[in-house]
N, C-alpha and C positions, 0 to 999 in steps of 0.2 A: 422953496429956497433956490435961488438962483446958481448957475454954475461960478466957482471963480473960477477965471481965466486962468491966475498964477500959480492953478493947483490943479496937474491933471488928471485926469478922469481915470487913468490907470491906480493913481494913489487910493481913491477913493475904494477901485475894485478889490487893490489888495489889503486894504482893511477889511472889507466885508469879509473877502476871503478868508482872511483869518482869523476871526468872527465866528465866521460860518463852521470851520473843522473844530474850533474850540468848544463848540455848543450842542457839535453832533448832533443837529437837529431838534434838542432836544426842547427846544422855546420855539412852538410852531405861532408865536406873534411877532416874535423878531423886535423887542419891543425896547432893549436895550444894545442896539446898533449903531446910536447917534448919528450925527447930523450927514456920516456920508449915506447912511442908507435911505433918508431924505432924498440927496441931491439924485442919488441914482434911481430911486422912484421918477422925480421928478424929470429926470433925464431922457429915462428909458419909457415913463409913461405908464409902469408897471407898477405890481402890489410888492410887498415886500420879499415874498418867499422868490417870487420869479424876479429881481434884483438879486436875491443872493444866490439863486440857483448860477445868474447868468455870471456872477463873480468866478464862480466855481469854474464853468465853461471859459472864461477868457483866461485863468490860471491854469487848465489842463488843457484846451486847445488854441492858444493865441496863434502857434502855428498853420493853424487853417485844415487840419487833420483832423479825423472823428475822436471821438469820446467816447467810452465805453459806458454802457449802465453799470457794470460790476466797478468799472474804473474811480467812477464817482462815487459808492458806495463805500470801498477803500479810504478814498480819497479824504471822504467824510467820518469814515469810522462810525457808521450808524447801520443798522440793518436796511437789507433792499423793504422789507414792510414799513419802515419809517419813510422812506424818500416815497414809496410807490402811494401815498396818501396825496403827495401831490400831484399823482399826475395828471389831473384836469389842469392844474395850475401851468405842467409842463406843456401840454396839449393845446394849451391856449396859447404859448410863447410861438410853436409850431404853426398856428393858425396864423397867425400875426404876422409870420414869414422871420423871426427874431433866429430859429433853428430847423433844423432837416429841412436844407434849403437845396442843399448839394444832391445832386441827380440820382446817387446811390444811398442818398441815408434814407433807414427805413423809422420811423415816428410813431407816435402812439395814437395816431386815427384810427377811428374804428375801434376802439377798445384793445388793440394790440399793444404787446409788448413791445418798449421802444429799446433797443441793443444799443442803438448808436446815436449820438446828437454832433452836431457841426454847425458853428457859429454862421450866420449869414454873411457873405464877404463883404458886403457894402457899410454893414454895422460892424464889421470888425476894422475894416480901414478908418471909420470915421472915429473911433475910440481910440488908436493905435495913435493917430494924430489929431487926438484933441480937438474934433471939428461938432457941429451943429450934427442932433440926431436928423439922421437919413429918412426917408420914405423907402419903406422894405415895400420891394414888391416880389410878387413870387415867382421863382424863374422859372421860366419857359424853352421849351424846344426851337427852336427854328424850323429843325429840321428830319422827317421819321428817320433817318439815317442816325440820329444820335439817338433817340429813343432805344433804337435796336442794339445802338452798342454798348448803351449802358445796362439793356437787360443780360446782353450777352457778358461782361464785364462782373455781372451780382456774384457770379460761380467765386469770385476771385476775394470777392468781401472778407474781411473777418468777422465771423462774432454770428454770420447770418447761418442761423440752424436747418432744416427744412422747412418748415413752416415760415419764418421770414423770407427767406429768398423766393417762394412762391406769391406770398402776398405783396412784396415787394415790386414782382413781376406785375400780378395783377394791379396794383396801383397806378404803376408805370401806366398800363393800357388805359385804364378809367380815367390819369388823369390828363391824357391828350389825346382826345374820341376830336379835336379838330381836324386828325389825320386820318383820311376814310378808308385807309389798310386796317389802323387799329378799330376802326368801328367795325368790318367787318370783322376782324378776330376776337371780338367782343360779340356779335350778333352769331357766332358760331354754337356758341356756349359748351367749351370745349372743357373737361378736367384742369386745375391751376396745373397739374404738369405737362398735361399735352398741350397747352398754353404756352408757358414758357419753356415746352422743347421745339415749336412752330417758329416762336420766336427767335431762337437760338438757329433755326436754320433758316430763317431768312436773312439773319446776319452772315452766313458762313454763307450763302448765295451772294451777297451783295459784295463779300470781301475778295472773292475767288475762292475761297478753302473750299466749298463745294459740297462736302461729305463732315461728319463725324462719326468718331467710333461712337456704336449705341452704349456699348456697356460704360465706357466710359462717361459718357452724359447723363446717363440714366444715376450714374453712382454719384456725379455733381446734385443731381437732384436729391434722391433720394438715399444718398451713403449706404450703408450694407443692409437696409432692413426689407423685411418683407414685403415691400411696397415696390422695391427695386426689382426684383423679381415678378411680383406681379406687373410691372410696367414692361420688362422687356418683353414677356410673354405676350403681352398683346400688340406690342409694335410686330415680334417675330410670326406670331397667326396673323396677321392682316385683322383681328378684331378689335381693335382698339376704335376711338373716333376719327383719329390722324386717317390712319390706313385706312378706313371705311369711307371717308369724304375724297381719297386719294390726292391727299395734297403731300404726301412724304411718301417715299418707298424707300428699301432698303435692298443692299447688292447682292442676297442670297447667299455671301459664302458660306459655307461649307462648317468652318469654324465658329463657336460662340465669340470666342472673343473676336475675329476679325470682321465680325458685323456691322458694317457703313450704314449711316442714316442721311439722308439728303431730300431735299425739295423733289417732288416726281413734277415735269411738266407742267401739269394744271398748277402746283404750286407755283412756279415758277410765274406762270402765267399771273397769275394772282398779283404777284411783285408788279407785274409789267400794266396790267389792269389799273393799277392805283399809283402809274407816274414814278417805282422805284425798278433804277438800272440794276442788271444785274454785272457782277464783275466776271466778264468771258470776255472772250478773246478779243472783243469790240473792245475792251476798253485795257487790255494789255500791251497794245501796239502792236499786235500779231496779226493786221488784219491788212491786207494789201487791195487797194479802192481801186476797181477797174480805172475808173477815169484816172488815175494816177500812173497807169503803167505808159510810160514811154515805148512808142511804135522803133522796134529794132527789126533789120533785117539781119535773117540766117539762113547760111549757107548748111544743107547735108546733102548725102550722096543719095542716089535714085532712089531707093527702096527704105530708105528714112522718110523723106521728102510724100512717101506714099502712103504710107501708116499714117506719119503724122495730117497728114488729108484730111484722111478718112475719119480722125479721131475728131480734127477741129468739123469738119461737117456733124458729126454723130453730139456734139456740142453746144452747136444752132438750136435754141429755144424749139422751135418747130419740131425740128426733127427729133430733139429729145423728148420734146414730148410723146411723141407716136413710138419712139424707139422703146423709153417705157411703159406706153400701155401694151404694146404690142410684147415686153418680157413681160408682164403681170399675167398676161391672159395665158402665156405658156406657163403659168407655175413658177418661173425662173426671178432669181432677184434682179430689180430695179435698179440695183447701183452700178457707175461705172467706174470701174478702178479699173489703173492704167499703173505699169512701172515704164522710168526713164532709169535704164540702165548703161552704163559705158565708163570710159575713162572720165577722170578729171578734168573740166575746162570743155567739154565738147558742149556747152549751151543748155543741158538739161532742167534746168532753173527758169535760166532766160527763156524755155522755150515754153514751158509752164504759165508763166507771166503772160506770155503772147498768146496762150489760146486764152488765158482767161478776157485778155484784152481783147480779143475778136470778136469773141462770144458776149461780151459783155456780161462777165462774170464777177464777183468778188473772190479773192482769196482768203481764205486762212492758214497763215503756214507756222509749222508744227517745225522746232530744230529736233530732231528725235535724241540727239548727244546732250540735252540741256532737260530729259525730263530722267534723267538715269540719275537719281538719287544715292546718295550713301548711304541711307537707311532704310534698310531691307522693310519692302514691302511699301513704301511712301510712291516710290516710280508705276508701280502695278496700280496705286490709285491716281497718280497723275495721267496715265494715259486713259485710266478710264474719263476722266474727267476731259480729258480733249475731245472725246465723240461726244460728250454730253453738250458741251461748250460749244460746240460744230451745230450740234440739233441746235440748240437755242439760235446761232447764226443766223441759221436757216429761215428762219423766223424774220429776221429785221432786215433777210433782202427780197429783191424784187422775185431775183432770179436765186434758182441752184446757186451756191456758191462752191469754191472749189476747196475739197480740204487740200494742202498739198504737204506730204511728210519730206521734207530735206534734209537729204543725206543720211538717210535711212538705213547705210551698211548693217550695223549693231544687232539690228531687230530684226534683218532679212537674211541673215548669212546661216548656215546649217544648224540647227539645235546641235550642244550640245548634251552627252551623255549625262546618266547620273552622276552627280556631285554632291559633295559636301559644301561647297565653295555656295557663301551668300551672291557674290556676283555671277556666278551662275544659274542660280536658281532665278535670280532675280531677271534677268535676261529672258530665261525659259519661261520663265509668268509671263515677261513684256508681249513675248512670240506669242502666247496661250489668248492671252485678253485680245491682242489686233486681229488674230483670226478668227475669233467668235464674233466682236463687233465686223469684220467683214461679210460676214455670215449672212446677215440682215442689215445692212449700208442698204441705203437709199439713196445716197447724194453723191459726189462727184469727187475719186478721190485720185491725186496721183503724186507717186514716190516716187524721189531720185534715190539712186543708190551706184557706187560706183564697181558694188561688186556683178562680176561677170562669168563665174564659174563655181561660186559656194554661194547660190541663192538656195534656202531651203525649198525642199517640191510643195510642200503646202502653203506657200506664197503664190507660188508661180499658178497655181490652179485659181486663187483668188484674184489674178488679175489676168482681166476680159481682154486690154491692149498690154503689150509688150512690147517696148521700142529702144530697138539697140541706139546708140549717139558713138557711130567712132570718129577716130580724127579726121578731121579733113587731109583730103585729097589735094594734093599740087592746084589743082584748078579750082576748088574751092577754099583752099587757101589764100590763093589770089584775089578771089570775090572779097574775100574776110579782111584783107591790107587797103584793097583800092575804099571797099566802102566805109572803113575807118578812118583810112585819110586819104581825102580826094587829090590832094597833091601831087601824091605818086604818079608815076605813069603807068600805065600797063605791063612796059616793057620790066622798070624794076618791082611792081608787085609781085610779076613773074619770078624775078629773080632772088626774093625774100622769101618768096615761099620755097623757091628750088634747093634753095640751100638750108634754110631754118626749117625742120619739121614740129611745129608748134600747134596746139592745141589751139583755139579762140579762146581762152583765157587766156593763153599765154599773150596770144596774140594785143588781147584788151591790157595788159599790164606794161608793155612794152609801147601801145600807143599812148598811154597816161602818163610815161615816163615824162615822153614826147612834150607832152601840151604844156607839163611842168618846166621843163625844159625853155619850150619858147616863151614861156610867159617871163621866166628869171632873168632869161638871155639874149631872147629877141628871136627874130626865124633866122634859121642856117640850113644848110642844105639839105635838104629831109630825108635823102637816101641817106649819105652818109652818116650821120648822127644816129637815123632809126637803124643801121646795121652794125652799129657800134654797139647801141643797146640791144641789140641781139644779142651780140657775142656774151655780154656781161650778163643777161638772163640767166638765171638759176646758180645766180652767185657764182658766177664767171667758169662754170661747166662746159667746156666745151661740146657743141652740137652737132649731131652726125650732118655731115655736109652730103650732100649730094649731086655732084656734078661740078659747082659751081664755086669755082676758087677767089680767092681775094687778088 
């Protein structure tokens, strides 16, 4: 029977439909239907039951949302043994690509229980608007990055008990082996939970989250039952097959419930193996590209100027090399950590920049005020997660790269006492965790901080350089005016610095005014204008003058 045009294909559904709840199943030939269940055979290319099944589906999910197996059951008023007689018939609609097309429906392949059904988008748009049936094909990945997110996403399902959400998982992998990650975590032949727990941390590797609590994941898997328990047990002994191939490790705490699970290394590696980035600091924009650092000159006084020497030679590829073989063979740790401590504005940042840039370094720099969380206990795992992210760095440069923690105060200023206080506790963890990862550093780390008299003593022993930055002096202040703006003459760089005692930031703020200035206004006389913006510095604060009057 052909379609009419003047009668759409919705009308026909919803006759079946109501057909179909009236007869509760109970006429498995469907034999008085009339002519629309005809047109929809002949439409859809289907037998009869799978036409009226499909009425049922565009009446409970036209919206493009799943459908419950108990839903439909309801729906129908017939028992789940009466609907479950068809489900070769349903199995075949699934084959055909008509349902469980959507990434997360789980189907009745393999003899499984099918929870959920979800109409195909392309046959739902073309019945919504009355168009010619479609060519269903079966969707496909693009890309393992979606694959992972939608394993990682099953937790969230409704309807999925332990045993779906597992098989679900494994389908996912079987049914895209064109990705040679998932072939490999197919040729592992791992338990379906240590399966989709591998899975789940390759997604939290990829996204930055890095970690998961175990008990928590273990209880998305397997909810309260005996199995949950026998599962954490074996991540927690190292005897499971995860921990045995050491592709995951966990952070040892102290606590059941505070137990972290995360990619170890090798796993890590694994990601990086088969072409998938991971989300660190490469790809948070925390990552500062030698070639990108702009050559500045800086002015400090003798015995800065002499450390700092010593530290950019000790920096030199060459020399670092020798400098850590020569600490290994004494027993002593390889890493160089270094603090920049001093005032505000004396270039401790900038000067960071500039040995990375000499040395031909990469940076990764760390705000240490932006990993202090409100939620006690999330900041203790974020900084663990910065030396994790740091190693992987490590990895994708040539050279050492440099960690560099900015403005550091927080985490360096004396422990406090015992407290009740979450933000102190939480502080005293941050202290706890950087001192241990100091402990065993390998690589290249240095901290500004601007404090000068409340650094805790077990900082100060973990770093190898100590370099004071105090303000410049009259005649390096001078250096700091002429070489930001060449205009000056010597005589009034002199005289800016003689009277303005200013830091080189202040000094970089007050030349910016500057350039803003000439560009609105055109060039005017550059002493006077730039000791005007002096005066107005720090919101019109009057400046200890020295000598030198107006």
């Amino acid at each position: 029977m052909k379609l009419q045009t003047n009668y759409p294909l919705l009308g026909y559904l919803e006759e079946i439909n109501d057909k179909v709840r009236k007869s509760r199943l109970k006429d498995p030939t469907f034999s008085d239907y009339g002519e629309e269940m005809g047109v929809l055979c002949d439409y859809f290319r289907v037998n009869r039951f799978q036409a009226a099944f499909l009425a049922v589906l565009f009446d409970k999910g036209h919206d493009g949302e799943k459908v419950g197996f108990d839903d439909i059951v309801r729906h129908l008023d017939c028992s789940a043994l009466r609907l479950l007689k068809f489900q070769d018939d349903i199995a075949e609609l699934e084959e055909r690509n008509f349902i469980g097309q959507n990434k997360s429906t789980v189907g009745f392949r393999r003899g499984r229980r099918v929870p959920m059904f979800r109409l195909n988008s392309e046959l739902l748009e073309a019945v919504l608007k009355n168009k010619p049936m479609p060519v269903l094909l079966k969707e496909t990945y693009e890309d393992i990055m979606d694959v992972l997110g939608t394993v990682a996403d099953l937790v969230y399902e409704d309807g999925l008990d332990e045993i779906d959400l597992l098989f679900a998982a494994r389908d996912l992998v079987t049914d895209n082996l064109e990705f040679s990650l998932l072939r490999h975590v197919q040729d592992l032949r791992l338990p379906l939970d240590e399966q989709f727990i591998l899975l789940v941390l390759f997604w939290s590797a990829i996204t930055g989250e890095g970690s998961r609590n175990l008990n928590r994941l273990v209880r998305d898997v397997h909810g309260n039952s005996s199995e949950n328990i026998k599962c954490r047990r074996g991540f927690i002994s190292g005897k499971n097959r995860l921990m045995k191939l050491e592709l995951v490790k966990t952070n040892g705490a102290d606590f059941f419930d505070d137990i972290e699970i995360m990619l170890s290394s090798k796993g890590k590696k694994l990601l990086k193996e088969h072409g998938v980035n991971i989300m660190g600091a490469t790809r948070r924009g925390d990552v500062i590209r030698t070639n990108d650092i702009i050559c500045r000159k800086l002015f400090f006084d003798e015995e800065t100027n002499r450390q700092l020497s010593l530290l950019e030679q000790s920096l030199h590829e060459e020399q670092l090399k020798k400098i850590r073989t020569r600490l290994k063979q004494q027993g002593l740790g390889e890493g160089i950590a270094t603090l920049f401590y001093g005032v505000p504005g004396t270039g401790k940042t900038e000067m960071a920049k500039q040995l990375a840039r000499s040395t031909g370094r990469n940076i990764m720099k760390v705000e240490i005020s932006k990993t202090k969380s409100m939620w006690y206990g999330e900041s203790e795992k974020i900084i663990k997660r910065v030396f994790s992210d740091y190693a992987d760095f490590t990895e994708d440069c040539e050279q050492l790269p440099i960690l560099l923690f900015n403005e550091a105060d927080a985490v360096f200023s004396k422990r406090q006492s015992i407290s009740h206080s979450n933000v102190v506790k939480t502080e005293n963890a941050i202290q706890n965790i950087i001192l241990e990862e100091l402990e065993n550093f390998k690589g290249i780390l240095i901290a500004t901080t601007n404090l000068q008299d409340n650094l805790d003593a077990a900082f100060e022993r973990r770093f190898l350089f100590k370099v004071q930055f105090r303000k410049p002096d009259v005649t390096n202040r001078a250096r700091i005016w002429q070489s930001k703006l060449q205009s000056l003459t010597k005589e009034n760089a002199r005289k800016l610095a003689s009277q303005f005692d200013f830091s080189g930031g202040e000094i970089d703020n007050i030349v910016r005014k500057w350039e803003i200035h000439s560009v609105v206004n055109g060039e005017a006389d550059v002493f006077k204008t730039i000791l005007r913006f002096c005066e107005e510095e720090k919101l019109g604060e009057k400046r200890r003058s020295i000598g030198f009057g107006r």
